[in-house]
C-alpha positions in Angstrom: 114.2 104.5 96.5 113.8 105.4 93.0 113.4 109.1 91.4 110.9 110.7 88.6 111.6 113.2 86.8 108.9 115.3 84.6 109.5 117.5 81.7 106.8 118.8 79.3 106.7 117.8 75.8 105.2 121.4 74.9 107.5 122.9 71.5 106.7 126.1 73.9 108.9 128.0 76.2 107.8 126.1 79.5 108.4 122.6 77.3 111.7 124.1 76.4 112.9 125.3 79.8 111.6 122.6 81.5 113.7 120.1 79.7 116.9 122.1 80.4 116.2 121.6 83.9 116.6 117.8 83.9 120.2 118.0 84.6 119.4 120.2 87.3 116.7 118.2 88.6 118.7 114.7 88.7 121.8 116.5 90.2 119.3 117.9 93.0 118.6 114.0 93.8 121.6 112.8 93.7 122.8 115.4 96.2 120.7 114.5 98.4 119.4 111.0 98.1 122.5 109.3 96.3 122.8 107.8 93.2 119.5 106.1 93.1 117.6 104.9 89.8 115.8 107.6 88.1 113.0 107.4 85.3 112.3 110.5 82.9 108.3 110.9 82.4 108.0 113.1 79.3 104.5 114.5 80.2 101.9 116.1 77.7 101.5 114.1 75.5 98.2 114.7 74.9 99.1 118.5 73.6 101.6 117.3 70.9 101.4 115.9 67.7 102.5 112.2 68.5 105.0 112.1 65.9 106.3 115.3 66.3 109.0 115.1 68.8 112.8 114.2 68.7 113.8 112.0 71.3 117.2 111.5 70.2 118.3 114.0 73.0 116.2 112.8 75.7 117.8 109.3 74.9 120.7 110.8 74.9 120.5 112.0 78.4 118.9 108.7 78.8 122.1 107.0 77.6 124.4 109.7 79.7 122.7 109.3 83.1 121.7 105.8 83.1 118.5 106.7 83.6 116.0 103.7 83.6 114.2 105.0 80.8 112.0 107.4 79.6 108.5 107.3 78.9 106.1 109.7 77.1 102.6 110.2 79.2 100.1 112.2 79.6 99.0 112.9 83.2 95.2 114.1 81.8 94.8 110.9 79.8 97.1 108.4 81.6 98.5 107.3 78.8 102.2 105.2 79.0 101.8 106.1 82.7 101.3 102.1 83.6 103.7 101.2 81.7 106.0 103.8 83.5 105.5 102.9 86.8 105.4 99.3 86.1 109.0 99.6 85.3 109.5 101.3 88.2 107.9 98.1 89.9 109.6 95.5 87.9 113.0 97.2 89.2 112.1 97.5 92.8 110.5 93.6 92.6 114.0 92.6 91.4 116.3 94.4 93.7 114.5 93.4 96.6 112.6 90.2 96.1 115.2 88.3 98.4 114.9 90.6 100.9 111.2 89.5 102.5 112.6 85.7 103.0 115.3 87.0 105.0 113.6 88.4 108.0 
């Protein structure tokens, strides 16, 4: 099982709030599916300057959480959303490759 988080990038109130909530969010998972690996989509990015944001706090939540990573996207143009879930991929593929052999 893996979790998702999504916070806009917005410099608005909703981008704003929304990123407060991620603590909020991940402690709502872990109470009730466990500590499970978690990756932080920062969505939007299509309605923000691509240079504009500061992602030395999301990185440090990153850091905090050990979260798999975060990943800028943009859910109306798709972009880094690939490369997101592919990590998400890549991890499940490696925790459970031994697995199918087994049975």
């Amino acid at each position: 099982m893996k979790g998702i988080i999504v916070y806009s990038l917005e410099d608005n109130e909703l981008g704003k709030n929304s990123f407060k909530h991620i603590e909020d969010w991940y402690k709502d998972i872990t109470e009730h599916c466990g500590e499970i690996p978690v990756v932080i989509f920062a969505n939007k990015l299509d309605l923000v300057e691509h240079n504009s944001s500061d992602d030395s706090k999301i990185q440090k939540l990153v850091d905090k959480h050990k979260f798999l990573g975060f990943y800028k996207t943009s859910a109306m143009t798709g972009a880094g959303v690939i490369k997101a879930f592919n990590t998400l991929i890549e991890n499940l593929y490696h925790k459970f490759k031994g697995l199918s052999s087994k049975s």
